[in-house]
N, C-alpha and C positions, 0 to 999 in steps of 0.2 A: 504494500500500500504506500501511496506514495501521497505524504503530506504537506501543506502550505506551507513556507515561511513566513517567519513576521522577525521583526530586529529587534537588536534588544532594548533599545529605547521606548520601543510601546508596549515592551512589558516589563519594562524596568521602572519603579521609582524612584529609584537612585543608583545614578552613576560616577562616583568621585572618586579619590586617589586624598592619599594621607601630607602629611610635610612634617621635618625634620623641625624638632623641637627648636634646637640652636640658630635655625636662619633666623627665628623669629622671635631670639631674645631669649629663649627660654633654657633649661637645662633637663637632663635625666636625673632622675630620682634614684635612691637604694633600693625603695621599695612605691609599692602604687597600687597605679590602675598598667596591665602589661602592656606592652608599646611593640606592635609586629613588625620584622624586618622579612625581605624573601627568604633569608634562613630559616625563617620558624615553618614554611609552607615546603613540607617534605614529603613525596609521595601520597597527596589527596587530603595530607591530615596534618593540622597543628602540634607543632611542638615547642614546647615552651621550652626545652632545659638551659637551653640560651637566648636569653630576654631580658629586654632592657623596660626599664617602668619610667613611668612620669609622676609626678601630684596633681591632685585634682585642681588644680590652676591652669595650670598647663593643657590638660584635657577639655577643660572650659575653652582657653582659646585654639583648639584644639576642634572644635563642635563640629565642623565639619565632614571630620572623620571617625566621628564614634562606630565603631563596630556593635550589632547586636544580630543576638542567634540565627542562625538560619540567612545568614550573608556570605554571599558567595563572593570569595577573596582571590585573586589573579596577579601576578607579577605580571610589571610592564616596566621594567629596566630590567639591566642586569641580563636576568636568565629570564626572559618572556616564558609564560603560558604554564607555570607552575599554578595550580588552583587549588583549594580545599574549600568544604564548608565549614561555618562555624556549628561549634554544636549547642543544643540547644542550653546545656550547663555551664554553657560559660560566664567565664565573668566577664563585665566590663570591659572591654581595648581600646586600643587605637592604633595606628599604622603611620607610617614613613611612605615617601611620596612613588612609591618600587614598587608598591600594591594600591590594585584597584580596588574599590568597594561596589559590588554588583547587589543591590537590592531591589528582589523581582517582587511583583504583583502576586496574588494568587492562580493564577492563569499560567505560571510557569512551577513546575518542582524546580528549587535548587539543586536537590541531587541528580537528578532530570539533567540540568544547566549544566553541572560540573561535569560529568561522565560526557556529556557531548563536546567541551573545551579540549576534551581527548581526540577527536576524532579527524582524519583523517581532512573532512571537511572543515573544519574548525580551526586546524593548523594550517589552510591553504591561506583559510581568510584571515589570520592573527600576524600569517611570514610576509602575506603582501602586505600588511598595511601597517609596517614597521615604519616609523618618523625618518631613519636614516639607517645606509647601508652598514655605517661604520659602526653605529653607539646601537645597541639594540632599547628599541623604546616603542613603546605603543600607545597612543591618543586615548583620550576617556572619547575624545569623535568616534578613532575606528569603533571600541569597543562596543560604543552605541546602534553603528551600522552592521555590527556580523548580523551574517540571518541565519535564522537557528530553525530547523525543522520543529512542528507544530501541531504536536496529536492532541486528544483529549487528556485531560487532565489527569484522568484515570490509568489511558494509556502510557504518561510519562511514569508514575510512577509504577506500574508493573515492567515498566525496562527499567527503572534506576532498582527496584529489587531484586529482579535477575542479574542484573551488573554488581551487585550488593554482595550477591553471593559468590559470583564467579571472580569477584574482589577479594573474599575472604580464604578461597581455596589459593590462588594468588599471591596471595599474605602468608598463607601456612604450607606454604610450597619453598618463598621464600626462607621460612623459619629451619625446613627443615635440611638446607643445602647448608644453614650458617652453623647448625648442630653438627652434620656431616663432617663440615670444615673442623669442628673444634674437637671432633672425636678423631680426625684423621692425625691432626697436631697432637692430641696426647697421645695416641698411641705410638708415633714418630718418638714422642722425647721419652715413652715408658721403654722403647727398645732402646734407643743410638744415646737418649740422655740431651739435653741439651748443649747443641752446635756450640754457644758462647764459650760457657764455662767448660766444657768437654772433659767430665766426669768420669769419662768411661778411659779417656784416656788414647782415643782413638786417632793414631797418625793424621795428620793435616798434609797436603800439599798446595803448590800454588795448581788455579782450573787450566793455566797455559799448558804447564806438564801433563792432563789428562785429555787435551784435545789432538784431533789429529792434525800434525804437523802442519802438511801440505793446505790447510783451508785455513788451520786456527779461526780466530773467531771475528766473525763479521757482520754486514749489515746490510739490507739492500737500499735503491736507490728510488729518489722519488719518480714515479711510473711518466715516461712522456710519451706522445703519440696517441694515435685511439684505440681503441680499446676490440679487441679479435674473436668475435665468436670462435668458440669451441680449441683457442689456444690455450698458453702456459698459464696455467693460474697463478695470480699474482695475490702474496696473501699481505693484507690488511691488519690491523690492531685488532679491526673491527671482525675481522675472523677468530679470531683466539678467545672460546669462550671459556666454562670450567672446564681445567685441566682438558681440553679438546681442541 
């Protein structure tokens, strides 16, 4: 089925971007109300463990950019197109001028909104309509013109709960390559012992004496010319995934 577009300004009621306390006189706090930077927007969800606060002063002249639940949050410096929602127990924030504040109407799910900033579509319209080639930055204009596919209300959120879930297998997929990782590391230091200290006692050489001579070790070259169906594969960073 194939849906309407509508932008995100007629179903947004607010579309603004935060500012840096200090351009405007003011200072961070030890403690507050928390104050979001694009570091805290990591993979779909808020993290506070590095955050900066303000005082309700500052927040006051600040009003512009008050964050509340169910606001769907976007970098536009820096590293464009990082988003999360807020949740509903949060407290009080505010934001730095990196992130947008998208606050939608009833007529849109946010988590609807967020899962589509993912997509394919979403990233065509976010890379074209970057302010400059050189600084990455994105307009609260563009943000207001993406067009966002446009089901029933009902139907957005039976995709953002099927995305919910295939989010969470995602997450615990995640979890369980980083366990992987940390059983394959002990098991490593329970046999040989830890490389540093080298307990066991076990001969060290330099990797020159174990390589072979005639190649030792090198590097390739950056690729020129175009590119040859069904020749030498030329491998990338971007090929080296786990241990593969």
């Amino acid at each position: 089925m194939k849906w309407h577009q509508v932008t995100v300004d007629s179903v947004a009621k607010v579309v603004t971007k935060g500012t840096t306390p200090t351009s405007i006189g003011f200072n961070f706090a030890q403690e507050g109300i928390p104050f979001l930077r694009v570091n805290n927007i990591q993979d779909g969800k808020l993290q506070c463990e590095d955050i900066l606060f303000i005082d309700s002063e500052t927040d006051k002249a600040l009003a512009r950019s008050r964050i509340q639940p169910k606001d769907v949050l976007l970098s536009i410096a820096g590293t464009i197109g990082r988003s999360a929602v807020v949740p509903l127990d949060a407290p009080p924030m505010n934001c730095n001028q990196a992130i947008a504040i998208v606050r939608l109407n009833d007529k849109i799910d946010p988590y609807y909104f967020r899962y589509w900033l993912n997509t394919d579509d979403a990233i065509r319209q976010i890379t074209g309509s970057k302010v400059t080639a050189t600084i990455s930055n994105l307009s609260l204009g563009c943000i207001r013109e993406l067009l966002i596919p446009f089901p029933p209300i009902d139907e957005q959120r039976r995709i953002a709960a099927i995305l919910d879930r295939a989010d969470a297998v995602r997450r615990k997929r995640q979890e369980a390559i980083v366990l992987t990782e940390e059983l394959l590391r002990s098991a490593f230091l329970e046999i040989f012992g830890d490389p540093i200290k080298n307990p066991k006692g076990w001969e060290t050489q330099q990797l020159k004496s174990l390589v072979d001579s005639s190649r030792g070790i090198s590097y390739g070259i950056v690729q020129r010319g175009p590119e040859v169906p069904g020749g030498i594969p030329v491998i990338r960073i971007s090929n080296i995934g786990f241990n593969k």
